[in-house]
PDB file of N, CA, C and O in Angstrom:
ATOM      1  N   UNK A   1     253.595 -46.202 159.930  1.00  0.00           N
ATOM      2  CA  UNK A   1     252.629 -46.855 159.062  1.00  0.00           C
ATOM      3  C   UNK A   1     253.098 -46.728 157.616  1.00  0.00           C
ATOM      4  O   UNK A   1     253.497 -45.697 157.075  1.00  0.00           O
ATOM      5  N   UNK A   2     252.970 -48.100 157.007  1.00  0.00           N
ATOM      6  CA  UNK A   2     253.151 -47.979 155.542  1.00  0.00           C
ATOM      7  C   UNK A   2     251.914 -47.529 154.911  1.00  0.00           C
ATOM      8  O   UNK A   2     250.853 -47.324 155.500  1.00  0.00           O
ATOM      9  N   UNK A   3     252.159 -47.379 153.554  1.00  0.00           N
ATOM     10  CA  UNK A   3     251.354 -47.437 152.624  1.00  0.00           C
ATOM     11  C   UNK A   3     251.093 -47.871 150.958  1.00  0.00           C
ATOM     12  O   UNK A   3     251.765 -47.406 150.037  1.00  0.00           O
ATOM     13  N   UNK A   4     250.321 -48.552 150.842  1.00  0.00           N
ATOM     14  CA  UNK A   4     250.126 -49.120 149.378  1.00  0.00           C
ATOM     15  C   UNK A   4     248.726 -48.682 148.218  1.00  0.00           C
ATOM     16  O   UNK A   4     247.570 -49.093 148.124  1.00  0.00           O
ATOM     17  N   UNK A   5     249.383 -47.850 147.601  1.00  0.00           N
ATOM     18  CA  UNK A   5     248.943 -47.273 146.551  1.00  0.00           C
ATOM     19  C   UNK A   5     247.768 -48.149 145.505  1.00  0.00           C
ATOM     20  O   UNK A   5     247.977 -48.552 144.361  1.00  0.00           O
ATOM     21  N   UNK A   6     246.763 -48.250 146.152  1.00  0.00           N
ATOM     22  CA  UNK A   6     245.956 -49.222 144.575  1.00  0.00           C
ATOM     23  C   UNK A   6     246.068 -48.986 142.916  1.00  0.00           C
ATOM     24  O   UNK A   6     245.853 -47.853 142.486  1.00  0.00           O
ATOM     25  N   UNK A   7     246.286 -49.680 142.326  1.00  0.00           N
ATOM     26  CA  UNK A   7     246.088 -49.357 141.303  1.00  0.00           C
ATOM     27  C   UNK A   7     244.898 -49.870 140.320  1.00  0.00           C
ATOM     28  O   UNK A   7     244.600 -49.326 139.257  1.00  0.00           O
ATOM     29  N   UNK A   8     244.283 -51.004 140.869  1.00  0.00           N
ATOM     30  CA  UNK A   8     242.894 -50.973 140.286  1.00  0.00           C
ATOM     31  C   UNK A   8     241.864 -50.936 141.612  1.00  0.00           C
ATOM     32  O   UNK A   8     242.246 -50.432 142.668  1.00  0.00           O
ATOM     33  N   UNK A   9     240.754 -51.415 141.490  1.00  0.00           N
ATOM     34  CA  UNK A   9     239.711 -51.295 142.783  1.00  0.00           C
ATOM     35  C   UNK A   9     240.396 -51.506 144.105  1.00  0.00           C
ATOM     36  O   UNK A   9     240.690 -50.662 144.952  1.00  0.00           O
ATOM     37  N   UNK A  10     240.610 -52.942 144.108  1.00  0.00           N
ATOM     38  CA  UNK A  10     241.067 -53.516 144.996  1.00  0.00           C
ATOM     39  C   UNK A  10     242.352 -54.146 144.742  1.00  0.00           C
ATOM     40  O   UNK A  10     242.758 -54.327 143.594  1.00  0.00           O
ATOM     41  N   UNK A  11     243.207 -54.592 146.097  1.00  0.00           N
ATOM     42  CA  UNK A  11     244.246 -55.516 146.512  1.00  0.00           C
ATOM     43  C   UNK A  11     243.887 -56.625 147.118  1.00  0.00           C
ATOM     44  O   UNK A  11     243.214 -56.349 148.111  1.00  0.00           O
ATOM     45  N   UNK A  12     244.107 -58.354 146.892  1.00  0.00           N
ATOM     46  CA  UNK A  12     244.118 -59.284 147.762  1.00  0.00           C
ATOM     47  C   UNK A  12     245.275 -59.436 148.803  1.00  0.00           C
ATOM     48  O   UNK A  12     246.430 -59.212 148.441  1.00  0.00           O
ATOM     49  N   UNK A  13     244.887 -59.957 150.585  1.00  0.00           N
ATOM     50  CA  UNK A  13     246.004 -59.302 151.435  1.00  0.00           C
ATOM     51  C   UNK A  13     247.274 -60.132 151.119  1.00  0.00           C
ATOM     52  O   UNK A  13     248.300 -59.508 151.389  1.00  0.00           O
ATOM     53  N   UNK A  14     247.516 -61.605 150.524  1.00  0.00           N
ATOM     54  CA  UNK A  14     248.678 -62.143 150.314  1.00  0.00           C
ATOM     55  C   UNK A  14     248.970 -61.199 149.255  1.00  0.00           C
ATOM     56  O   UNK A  14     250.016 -61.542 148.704  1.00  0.00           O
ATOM     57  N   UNK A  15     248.450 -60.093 148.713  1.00  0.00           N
ATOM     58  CA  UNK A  15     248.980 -59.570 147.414  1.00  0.00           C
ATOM     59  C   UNK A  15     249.805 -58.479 147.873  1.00  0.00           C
ATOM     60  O   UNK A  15     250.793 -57.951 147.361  1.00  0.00           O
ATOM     61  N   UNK A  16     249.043 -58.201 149.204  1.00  0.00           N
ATOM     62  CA  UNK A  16     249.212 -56.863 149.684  1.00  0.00           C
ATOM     63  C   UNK A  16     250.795 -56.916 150.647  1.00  0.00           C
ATOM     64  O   UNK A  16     251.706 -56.096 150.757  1.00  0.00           O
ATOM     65  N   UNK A  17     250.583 -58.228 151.206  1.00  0.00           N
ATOM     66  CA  UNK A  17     251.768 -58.519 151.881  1.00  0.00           C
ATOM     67  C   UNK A  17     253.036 -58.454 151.291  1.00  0.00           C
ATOM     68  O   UNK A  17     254.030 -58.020 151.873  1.00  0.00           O
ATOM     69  N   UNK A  18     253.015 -58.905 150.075  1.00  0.00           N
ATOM     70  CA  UNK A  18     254.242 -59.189 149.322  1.00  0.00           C
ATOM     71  C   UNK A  18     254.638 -57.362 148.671  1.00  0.00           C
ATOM     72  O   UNK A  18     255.646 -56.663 148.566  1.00  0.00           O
ATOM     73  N   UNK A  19     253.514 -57.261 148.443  1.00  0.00           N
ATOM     74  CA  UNK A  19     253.845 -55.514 148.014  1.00  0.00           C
ATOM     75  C   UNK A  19     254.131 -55.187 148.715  1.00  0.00           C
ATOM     76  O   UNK A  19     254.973 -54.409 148.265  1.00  0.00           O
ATOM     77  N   UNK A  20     254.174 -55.031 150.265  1.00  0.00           N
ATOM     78  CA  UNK A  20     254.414 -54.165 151.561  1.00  0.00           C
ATOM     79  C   UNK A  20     256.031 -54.827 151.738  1.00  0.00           C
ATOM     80  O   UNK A  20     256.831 -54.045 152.252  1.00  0.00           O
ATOM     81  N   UNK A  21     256.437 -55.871 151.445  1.00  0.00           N
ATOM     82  CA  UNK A  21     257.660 -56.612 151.476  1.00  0.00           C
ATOM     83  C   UNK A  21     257.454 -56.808 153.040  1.00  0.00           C
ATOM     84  O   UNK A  21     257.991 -55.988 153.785  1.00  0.00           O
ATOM     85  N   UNK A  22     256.676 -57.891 153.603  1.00  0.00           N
ATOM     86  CA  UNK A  22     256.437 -58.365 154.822  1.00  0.00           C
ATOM     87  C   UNK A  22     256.545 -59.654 154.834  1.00  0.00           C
ATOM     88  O   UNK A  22     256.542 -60.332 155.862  1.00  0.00           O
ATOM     89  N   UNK A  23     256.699 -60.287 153.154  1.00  0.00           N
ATOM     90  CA  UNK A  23     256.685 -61.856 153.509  1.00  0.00           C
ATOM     91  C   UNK A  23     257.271 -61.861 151.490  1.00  0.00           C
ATOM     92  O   UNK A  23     256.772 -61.086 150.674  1.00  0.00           O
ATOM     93  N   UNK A  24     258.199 -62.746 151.185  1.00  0.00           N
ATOM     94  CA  UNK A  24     258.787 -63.185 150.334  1.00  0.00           C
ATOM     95  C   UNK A  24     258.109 -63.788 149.058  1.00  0.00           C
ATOM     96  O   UNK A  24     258.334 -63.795 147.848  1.00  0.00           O
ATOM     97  N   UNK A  25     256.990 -64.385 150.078  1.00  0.00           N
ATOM     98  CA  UNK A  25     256.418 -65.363 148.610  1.00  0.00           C
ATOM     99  C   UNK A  25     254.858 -65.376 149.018  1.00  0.00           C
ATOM    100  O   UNK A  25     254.382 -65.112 150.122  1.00  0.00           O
ATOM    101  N   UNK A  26     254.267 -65.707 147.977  1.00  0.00           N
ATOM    102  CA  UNK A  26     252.656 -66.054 148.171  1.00  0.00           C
ATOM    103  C   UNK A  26     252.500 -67.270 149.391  1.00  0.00           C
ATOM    104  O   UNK A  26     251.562 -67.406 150.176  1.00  0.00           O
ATOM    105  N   UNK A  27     253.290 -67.796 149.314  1.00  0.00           N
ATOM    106  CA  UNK A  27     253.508 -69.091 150.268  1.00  0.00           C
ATOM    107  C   UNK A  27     253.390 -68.479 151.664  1.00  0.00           C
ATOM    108  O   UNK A  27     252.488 -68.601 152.493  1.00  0.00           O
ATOM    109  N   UNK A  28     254.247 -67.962 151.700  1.00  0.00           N
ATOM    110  CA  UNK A  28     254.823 -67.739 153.170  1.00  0.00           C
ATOM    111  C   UNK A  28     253.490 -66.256 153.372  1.00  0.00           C
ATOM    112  O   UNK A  28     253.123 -66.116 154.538  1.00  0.00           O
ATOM    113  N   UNK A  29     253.007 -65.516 152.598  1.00  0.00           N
ATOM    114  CA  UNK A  29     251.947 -65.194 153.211  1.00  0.00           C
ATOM    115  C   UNK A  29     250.634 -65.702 153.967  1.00  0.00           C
ATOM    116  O   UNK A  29     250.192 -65.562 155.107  1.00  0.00           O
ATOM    117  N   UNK A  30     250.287 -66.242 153.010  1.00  0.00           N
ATOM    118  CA  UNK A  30     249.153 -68.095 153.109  1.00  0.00           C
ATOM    119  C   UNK A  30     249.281 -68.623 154.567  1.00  0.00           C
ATOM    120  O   UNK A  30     248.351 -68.647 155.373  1.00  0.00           O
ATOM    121  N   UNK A  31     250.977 -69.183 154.880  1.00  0.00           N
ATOM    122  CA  UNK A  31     250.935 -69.387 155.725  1.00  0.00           C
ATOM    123  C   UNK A  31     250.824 -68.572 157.229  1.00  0.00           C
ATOM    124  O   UNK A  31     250.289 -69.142 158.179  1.00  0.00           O
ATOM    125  N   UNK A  32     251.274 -67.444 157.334  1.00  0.00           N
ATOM    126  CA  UNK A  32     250.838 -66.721 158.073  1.00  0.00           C
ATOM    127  C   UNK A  32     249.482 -66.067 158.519  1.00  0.00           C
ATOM    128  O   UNK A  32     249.267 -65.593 159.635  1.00  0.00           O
ATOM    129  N   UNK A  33     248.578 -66.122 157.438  1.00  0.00           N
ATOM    130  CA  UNK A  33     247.662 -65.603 157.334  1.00  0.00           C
ATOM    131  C   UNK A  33     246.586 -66.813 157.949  1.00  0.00           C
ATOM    132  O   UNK A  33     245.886 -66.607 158.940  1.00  0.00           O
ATOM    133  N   UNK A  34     246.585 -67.993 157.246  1.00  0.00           N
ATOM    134  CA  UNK A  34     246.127 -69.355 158.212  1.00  0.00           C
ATOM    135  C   UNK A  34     246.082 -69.578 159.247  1.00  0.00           C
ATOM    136  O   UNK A  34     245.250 -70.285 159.815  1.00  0.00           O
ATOM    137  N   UNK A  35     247.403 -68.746 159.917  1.00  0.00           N
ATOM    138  CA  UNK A  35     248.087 -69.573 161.213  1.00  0.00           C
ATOM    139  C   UNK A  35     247.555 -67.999 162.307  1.00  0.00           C
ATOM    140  O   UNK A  35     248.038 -67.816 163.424  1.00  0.00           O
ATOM    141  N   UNK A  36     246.513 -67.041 161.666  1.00  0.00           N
ATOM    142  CA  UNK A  36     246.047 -65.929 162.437  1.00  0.00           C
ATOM    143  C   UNK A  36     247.192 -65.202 163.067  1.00  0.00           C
ATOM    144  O   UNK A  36     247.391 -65.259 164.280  1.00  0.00           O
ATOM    145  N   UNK A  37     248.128 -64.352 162.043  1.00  0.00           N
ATOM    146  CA  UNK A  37     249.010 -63.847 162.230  1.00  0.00           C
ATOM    147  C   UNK A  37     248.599 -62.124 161.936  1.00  0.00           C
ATOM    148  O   UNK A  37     248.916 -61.064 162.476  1.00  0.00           O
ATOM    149  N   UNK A  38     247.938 -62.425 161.058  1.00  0.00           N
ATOM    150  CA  UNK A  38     247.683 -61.256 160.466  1.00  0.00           C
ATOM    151  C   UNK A  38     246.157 -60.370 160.572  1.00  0.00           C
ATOM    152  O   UNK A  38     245.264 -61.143 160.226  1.00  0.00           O
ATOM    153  N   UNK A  39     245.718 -59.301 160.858  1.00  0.00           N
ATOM    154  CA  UNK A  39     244.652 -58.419 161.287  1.00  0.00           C
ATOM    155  C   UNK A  39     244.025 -57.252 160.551  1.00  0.00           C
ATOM    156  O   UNK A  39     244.452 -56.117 160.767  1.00  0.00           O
ATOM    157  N   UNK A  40     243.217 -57.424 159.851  1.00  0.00           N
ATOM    158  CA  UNK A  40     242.554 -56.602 158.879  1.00  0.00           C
ATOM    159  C   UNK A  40     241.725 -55.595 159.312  1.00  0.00           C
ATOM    160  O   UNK A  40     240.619 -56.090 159.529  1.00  0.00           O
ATOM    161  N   UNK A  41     241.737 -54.422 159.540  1.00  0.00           N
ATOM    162  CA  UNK A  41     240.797 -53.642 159.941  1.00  0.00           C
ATOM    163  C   UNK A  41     240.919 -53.963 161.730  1.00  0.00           C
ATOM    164  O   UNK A  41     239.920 -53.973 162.449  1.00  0.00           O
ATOM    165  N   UNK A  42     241.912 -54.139 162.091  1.00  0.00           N
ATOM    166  CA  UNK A  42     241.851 -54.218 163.286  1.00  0.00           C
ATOM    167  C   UNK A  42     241.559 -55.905 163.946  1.00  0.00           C
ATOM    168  O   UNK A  42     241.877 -56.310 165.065  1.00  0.00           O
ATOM    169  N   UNK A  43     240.898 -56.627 162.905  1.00  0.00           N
ATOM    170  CA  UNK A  43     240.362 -58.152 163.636  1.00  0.00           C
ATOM    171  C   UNK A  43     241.475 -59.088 162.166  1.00  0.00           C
ATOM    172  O   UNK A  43     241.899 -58.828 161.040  1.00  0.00           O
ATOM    173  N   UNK A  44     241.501 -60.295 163.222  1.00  0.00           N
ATOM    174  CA  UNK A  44     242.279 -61.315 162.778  1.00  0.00           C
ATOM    175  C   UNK A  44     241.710 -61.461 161.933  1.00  0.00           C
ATOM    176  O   UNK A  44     240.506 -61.479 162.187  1.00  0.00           O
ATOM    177  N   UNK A  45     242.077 -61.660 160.425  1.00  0.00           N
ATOM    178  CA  UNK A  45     241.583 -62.859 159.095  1.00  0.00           C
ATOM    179  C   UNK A  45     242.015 -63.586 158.755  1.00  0.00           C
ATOM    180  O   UNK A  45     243.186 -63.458 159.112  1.00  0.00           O
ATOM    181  N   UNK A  46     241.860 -64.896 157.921  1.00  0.00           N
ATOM    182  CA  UNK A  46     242.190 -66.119 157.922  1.00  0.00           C
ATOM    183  C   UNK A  46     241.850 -66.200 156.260  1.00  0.00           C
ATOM    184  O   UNK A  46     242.002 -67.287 155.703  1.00  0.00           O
ATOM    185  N   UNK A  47     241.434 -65.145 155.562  1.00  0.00           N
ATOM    186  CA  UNK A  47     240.907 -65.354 154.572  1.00  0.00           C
ATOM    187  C   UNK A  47     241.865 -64.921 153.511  1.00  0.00           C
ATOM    188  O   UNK A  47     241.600 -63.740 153.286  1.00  0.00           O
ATOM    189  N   UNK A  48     243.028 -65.381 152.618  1.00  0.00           N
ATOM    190  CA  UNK A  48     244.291 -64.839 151.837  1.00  0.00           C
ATOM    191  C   UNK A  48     243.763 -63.895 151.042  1.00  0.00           C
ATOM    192  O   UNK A  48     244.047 -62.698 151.012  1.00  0.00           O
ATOM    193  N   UNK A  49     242.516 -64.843 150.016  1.00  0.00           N
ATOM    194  CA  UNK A  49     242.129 -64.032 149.050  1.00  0.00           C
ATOM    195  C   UNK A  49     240.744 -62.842 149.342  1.00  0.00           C
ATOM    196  O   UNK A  49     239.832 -62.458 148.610  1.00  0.00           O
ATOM    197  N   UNK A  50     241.177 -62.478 150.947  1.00  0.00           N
ATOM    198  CA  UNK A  50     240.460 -60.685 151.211  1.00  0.00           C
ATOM    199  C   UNK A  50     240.703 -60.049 150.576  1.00  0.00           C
ATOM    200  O   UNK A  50     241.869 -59.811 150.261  1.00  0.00           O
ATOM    201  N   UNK A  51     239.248 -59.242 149.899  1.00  0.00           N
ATOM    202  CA  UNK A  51     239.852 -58.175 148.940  1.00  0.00           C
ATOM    203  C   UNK A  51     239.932 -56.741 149.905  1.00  0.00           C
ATOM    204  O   UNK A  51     239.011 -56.427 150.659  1.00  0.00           O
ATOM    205  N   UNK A  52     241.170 -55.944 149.753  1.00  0.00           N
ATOM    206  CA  UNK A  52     241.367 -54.778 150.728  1.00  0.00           C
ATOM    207  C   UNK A  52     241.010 -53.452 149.735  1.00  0.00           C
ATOM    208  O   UNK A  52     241.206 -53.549 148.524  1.00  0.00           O
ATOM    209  N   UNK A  53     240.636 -52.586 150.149  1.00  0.00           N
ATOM    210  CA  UNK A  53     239.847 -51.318 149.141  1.00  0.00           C
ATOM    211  C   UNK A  53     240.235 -50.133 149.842  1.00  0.00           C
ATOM    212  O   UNK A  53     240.243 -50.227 151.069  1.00  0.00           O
ATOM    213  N   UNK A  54     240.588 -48.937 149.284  1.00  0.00           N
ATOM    214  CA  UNK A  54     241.186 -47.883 149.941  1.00  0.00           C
ATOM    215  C   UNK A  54     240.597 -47.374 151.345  1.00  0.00           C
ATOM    216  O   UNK A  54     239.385 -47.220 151.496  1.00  0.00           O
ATOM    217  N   UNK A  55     241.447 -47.146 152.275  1.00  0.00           N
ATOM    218  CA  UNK A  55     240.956 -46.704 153.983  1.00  0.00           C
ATOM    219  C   UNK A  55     241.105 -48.321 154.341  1.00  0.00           C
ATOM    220  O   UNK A  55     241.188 -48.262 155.568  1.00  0.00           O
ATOM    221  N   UNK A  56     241.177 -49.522 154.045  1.00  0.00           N
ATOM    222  CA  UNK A  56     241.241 -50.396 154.626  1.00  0.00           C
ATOM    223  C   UNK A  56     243.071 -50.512 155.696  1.00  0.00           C
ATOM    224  O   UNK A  56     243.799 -49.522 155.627  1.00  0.00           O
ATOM    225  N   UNK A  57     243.357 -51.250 156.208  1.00  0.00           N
ATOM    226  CA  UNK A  57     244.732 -51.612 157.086  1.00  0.00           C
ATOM    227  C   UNK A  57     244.635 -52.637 157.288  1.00  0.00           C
ATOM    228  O   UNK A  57     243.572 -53.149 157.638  1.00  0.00           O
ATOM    229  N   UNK A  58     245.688 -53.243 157.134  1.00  0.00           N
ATOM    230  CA  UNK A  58     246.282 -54.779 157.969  1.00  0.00           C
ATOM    231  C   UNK A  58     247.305 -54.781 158.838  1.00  0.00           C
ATOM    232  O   UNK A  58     247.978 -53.755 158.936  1.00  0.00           O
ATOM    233  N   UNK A  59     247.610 -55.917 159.622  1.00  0.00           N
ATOM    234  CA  UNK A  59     248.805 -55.491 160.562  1.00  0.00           C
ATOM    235  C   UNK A  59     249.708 -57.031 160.435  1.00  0.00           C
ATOM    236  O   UNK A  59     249.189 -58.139 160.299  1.00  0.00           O
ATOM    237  N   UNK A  60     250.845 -56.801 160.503  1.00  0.00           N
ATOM    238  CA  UNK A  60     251.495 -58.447 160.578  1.00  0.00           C
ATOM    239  C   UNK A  60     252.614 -57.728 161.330  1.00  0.00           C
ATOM    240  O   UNK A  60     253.097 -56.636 161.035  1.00  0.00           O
ATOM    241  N   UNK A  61     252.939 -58.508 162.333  1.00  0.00           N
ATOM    242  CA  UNK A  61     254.569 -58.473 162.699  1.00  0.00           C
ATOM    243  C   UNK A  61     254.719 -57.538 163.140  1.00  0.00           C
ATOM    244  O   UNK A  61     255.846 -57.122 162.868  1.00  0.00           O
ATOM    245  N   UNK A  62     254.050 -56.747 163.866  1.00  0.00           N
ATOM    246  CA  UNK A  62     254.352 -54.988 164.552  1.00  0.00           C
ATOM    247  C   UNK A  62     254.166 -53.800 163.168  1.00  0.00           C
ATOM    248  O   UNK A  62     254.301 -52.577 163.213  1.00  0.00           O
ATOM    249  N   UNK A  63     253.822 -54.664 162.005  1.00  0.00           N
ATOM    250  CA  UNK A  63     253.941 -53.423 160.599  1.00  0.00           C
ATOM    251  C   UNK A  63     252.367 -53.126 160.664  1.00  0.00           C
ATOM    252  O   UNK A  63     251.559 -53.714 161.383  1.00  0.00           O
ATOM    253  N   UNK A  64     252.162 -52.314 159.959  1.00  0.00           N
ATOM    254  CA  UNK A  64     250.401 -51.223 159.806  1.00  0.00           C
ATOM    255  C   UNK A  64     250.586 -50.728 158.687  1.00  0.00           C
ATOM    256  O   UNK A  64     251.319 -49.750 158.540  1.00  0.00           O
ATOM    257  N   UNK A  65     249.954 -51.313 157.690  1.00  0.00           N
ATOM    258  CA  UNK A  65     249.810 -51.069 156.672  1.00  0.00           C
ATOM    259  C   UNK A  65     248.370 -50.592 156.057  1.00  0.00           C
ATOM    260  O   UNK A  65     247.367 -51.301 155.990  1.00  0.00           O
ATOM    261  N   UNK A  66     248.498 -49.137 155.590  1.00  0.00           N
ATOM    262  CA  UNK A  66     247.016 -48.377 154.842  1.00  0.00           C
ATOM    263  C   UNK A  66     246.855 -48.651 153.306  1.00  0.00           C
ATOM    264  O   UNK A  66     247.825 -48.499 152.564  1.00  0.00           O
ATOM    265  N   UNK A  67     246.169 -48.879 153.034  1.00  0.00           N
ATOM    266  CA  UNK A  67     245.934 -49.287 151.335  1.00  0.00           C
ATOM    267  C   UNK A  67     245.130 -47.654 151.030  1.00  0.00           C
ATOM    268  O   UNK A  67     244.121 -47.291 151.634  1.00  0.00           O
ATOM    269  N   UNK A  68     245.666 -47.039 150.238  1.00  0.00           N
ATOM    270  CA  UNK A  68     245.186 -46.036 149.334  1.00  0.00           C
ATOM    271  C   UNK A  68     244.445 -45.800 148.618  1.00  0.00           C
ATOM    272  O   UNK A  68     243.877 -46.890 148.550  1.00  0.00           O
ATOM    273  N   UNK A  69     243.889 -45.113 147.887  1.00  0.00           N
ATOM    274  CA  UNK A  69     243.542 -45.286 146.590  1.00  0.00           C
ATOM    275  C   UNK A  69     244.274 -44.348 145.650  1.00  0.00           C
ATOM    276  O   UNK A  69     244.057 -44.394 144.439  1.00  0.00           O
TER     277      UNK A  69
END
């Protein structure tokens, strides 16, 4: 499991993706995230601009990622 350090309240997950280095561009998060690739707290979201808050996780691609605070 990774992890990403907040530095203000919250992270949005295309924000979070690109910080985790799981996807290249805002683009190519978007699109994954649309296309129900990706799992927030355990359930699929579809929503880019989710805001994620420390103890939250996402999952893409076999990666597990914990957001901090």
């Amino acid at each position: 499991m990774d992890n990403i350090k907040l530095r203000e309240e919250y992270i949005k997950l295309g924000q979070a993706m690109k910080a985790a280095r799981l996807v290249s561009s805002g683009v190519e998060a978007k699109m994954m995230i649309l296309d129900g690739k990706v799992k927030v707290n355990g359930e699929v979201c579809l929503q880019r601009g989710k805001k994620l808050v420390g103890g939250d996780t996402f999952e893409f691609d076999g990666n597990l990622v914990k957001i901090e605070n």
